[in-house]
Every structure is written in C-alpha cells, then in structure tokens.
C-alpha angles and dihedrals in degrees: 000000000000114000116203120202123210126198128177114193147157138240139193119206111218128169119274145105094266144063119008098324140168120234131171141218153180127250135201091275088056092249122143114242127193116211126172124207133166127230109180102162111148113007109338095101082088094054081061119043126000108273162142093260099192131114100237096045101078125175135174123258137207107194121212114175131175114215142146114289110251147340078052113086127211123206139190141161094267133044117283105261098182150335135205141183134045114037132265125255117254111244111282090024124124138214126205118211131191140189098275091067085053096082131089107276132193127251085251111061112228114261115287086021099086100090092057099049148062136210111215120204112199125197119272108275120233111256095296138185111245097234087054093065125102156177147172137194128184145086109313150186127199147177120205139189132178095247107207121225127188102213114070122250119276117273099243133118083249106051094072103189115245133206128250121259135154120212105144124129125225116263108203087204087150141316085257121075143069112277117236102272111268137195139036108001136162093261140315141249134229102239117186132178109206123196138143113298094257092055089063084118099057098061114088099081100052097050084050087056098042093048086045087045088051096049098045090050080060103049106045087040113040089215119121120236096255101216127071093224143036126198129174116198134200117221128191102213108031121141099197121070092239142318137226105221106170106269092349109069112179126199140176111267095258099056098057107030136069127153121277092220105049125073089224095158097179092055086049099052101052091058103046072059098058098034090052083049093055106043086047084056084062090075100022102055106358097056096025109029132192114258091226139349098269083082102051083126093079093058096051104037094061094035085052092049095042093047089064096037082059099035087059094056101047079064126359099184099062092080107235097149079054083057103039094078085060111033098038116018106036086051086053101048085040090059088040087059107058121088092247098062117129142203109272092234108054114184120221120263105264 
C-alpha cells in the first residue's frame, strides 16, 4: 500500500542569509531590486517546507513555483518543463514589480492575479538531499554555452540527452591555460552563469571555468555529471562563499564575478578555486552524499583536493599545486596541532 501525505502551509518571506529568504538590492540605475534565494545547508530546509532534513534521508522533488512573468527569472535544481498561467512578456517589453509579488504564493495565483503571474513546473529531481535543493527568483542576466562533454549521459528518467551545440564566445583571459574541450562528444550540457542585471559584463570567466570543471570531473572520474543542466548564480546578499545545490550552485557575488575586460588574475584565480570546489561537490556530496553530518569531512576533503586538481588544469600555469603546501596543507597540519584537535568523525551523543 502506498500512503501519500498532504500538507498545506504558509510561509512568510523576511529578510535574512538562511532558509528560503528575500533580500534587496541596488542596481546600476540606482533602482532597488528584490530578489529571493534559498541557502539550506545544514539544517534551513526546514525553515522552508515541512521535511526530514537530514542528509541521509533524499527524496525527489518536483518544483512548482509562482512568481512575476519576466524579467523576473525563476530558478530550480532541474530544467524548466513547463510553465501556465498568466501570459509572457513580447520582446522589449517590461514588467514592474513591487513588494506585494515578493511573498510565497500558491500554485494557484489569488483571484484577479492570474493574468500577472506564472507558475513554473521544473523537472523531477533525482533522489536529493534536502539541503542540497535549491531555487532563485528575481531579475537576471545571464551568459550560456553547450558545454561538451565525452561520456554519454546517464542512463536515468532525469539526465534528458542534449545536442550538441557550441555557442560560446572566446574569452581572451591569458595565452596560458587549457581551452574548454571542442568537437564530437557524447552530449552536451547547458552551462549558465546568472548575476544582477548590471553584472552582465563579469560573467565569461566563470562559465569557462564551470564547463572545464565539468569536463575534468569526467574525465578523472568516469563518472558522468548526473543532471542535464548546470547553472551558478550571483546573489547579492549570500553568507556563505558558495554551495553547492545540485545544478544550481549560488555564490556570493565575489566569488563568481570579475570583470570581462580587466586582466585581474587574483581574482581569477580565486574563482576558477571555488567553482572547481563546487562542480567537484556534484559528484562528492551531491551524487554521493554523506549519511550525517559527523562526516562532513568527506565532502570537503575531496571537493578541496579536487578543487585544486581542476583548478590546475584550467590553467596549469597559474601554480596551485605550488599553493596548495601553504594554503591547504599547512592550515591543516596548523588546526591538527593544537590540544583541542579532534577526530574527523565525531559520533552523537548518545
């Protein structure tokens, strides 16, 4: 016999770094945006829907959110599958939105609303962690390529095959570093870079570094990346450096951005790091995931070697094996040596 629980509850969306919260912001034109975002690692799932908010305990999920037609954006884990109600701007129209729109809605829009809002119905998600889910609405900006990738896609009701199709642009970051792999592959990915509308400059070297990461993971692994699609977003107001939700990673704006025009290498640098972190987090940790937090350790300690392993061939001629002794290791050695070290694993009070 299969039982099916239904719960109906409410939500109100406050400011704050956790959960599923709102935050504003201020673009170029000096106009103040809402966006809202969700960051549940370790335990704000539960802030958000009713759940078992534990890592061990993964579920699919099929995503429907309500939200303003565009410019507003809405994200989740999986593609987009469809969408109803409502009806879609014409190109070079625009759409105002106002605090009243920035709330939890139901999938049904209130009455007299219909006609200014759209329910959008992502894929099912693959059995997922629920601090591992994720969405974003708000007014976006984005940059894509078909990022090809040599193993075929796994063979699962949620990993659709998609053409190949190149339509990256050519981002002269320096003479020194590995070109994002061309030619006749086993499929390709969706890859998008996401950010405020104003940023739309400061995205090409972070969508160079995803699709590479992508296509290194593969290869040292063997392992297919498991989603159809891979998108990293920006977000104004984010606590954390970056997370790794399942084929919607988020970041804090720093992390992810630097400008297309200037040669700023440290900046560069850093963010071919964290994106390499957390594309390697799509297989350890994602994929594989920890059975409770005591072993958090395993996440991070391949997603911190890999990182570097990436990193290094995105660009082997920007030394961060030369970098990992100090920046890694000797941290490392330093935390084990004080008297209140600890065992990596470390069991629940009983």
């Amino acid at each position: 016999m299969r039982l099916v629980l239904a719960l109906t509850f409410s939500y109100a969306l406050k400011e704050g770094l956790d959960g599923f919260y709102r935050s504003s912001f201020v673009d170029a034109s000096n106009q103040t945006k809402v966006m809202a975002s969700t960051q549940f690692e370790s335990i704000a799932a539960r802030k958000a829907f009713p759940c078992f908010d534990e890592p061990a305990f993964k579920a699919t999920f099929e995503i429907k959110i309500t939200a303003p037609p565009p410019p507003i954006v809405v994200l989740s884990n999986m593609p987009l599958s469809h969408t109803h109600g409502g009806r879609r701007l014409h190109e070079g129209e625009s759409h105002n939105t106002d605090e009243k729109h920035n709330k939890v809605t139901s999938p049904d829009p209130p009455s007299g609303q219909s006609d200014n809002l759209i329910t959008y119905h992502f894929e099912q998600s693959p059995p997922i962690s629920t601090y591992l889910v994720a969405w974003v609405v708000g007014e976006l900006a984005h940059v894509e390529m078909a990022c090809p990738l040599t193993l075929p896609a796994p063979d699962t009701p949620w990993s659709t095959h998609h053409g190949h199709h190149d339509d990256h642009d050519n981002d002269n970051d320096d003479d020194d570093h590995s070109e994002v792999d061309s030619g006749e592959r086993g499929r390709s990915v969706p890859v998008k870079v996401w950010g405020t509308t104003d940023r739309a400059s400061q995205f090409g070297h972070a969508k160079e570094a995803a699709c590479h990461a992508l296509q290194t993971m593969e290869k040292l692994l063997q392992v297919p990346y498991s989603l159809p699609k891979l998108d990293l977003v920006a977000i104004p107001n984010f606590a954390a450096g970056a997370m790794e939700n399942w084929g919607l990673l988020t970041y804090r704006e720093t992390a992810l951005l630097v400008d297309d025009t200037v040669d700023d290498i440290k900046q560069r640098y850093g963010i071919a790091t964290t994106v390499a972190h957390e594309t390697a987090h799509q297989w350890f940790g994602d994929l594989v995931t920890l059975h409770d937090w005591t072993e958090l350790w395993l996440n991070e300690g391949f997603a911190t070697y890999f990182e570097v392993v990436v990193a290094d061939a995105f660009r082997p001629k920007w030394g961060y094996f030369n970098n990992f002794l100090e920046s890694t290791t000797s941290t490392g050695l330093e935390a084990d040596g004080v008297t209140t070290s600890h065992p990596l694993t470390i069991s629940r009070p009983t």
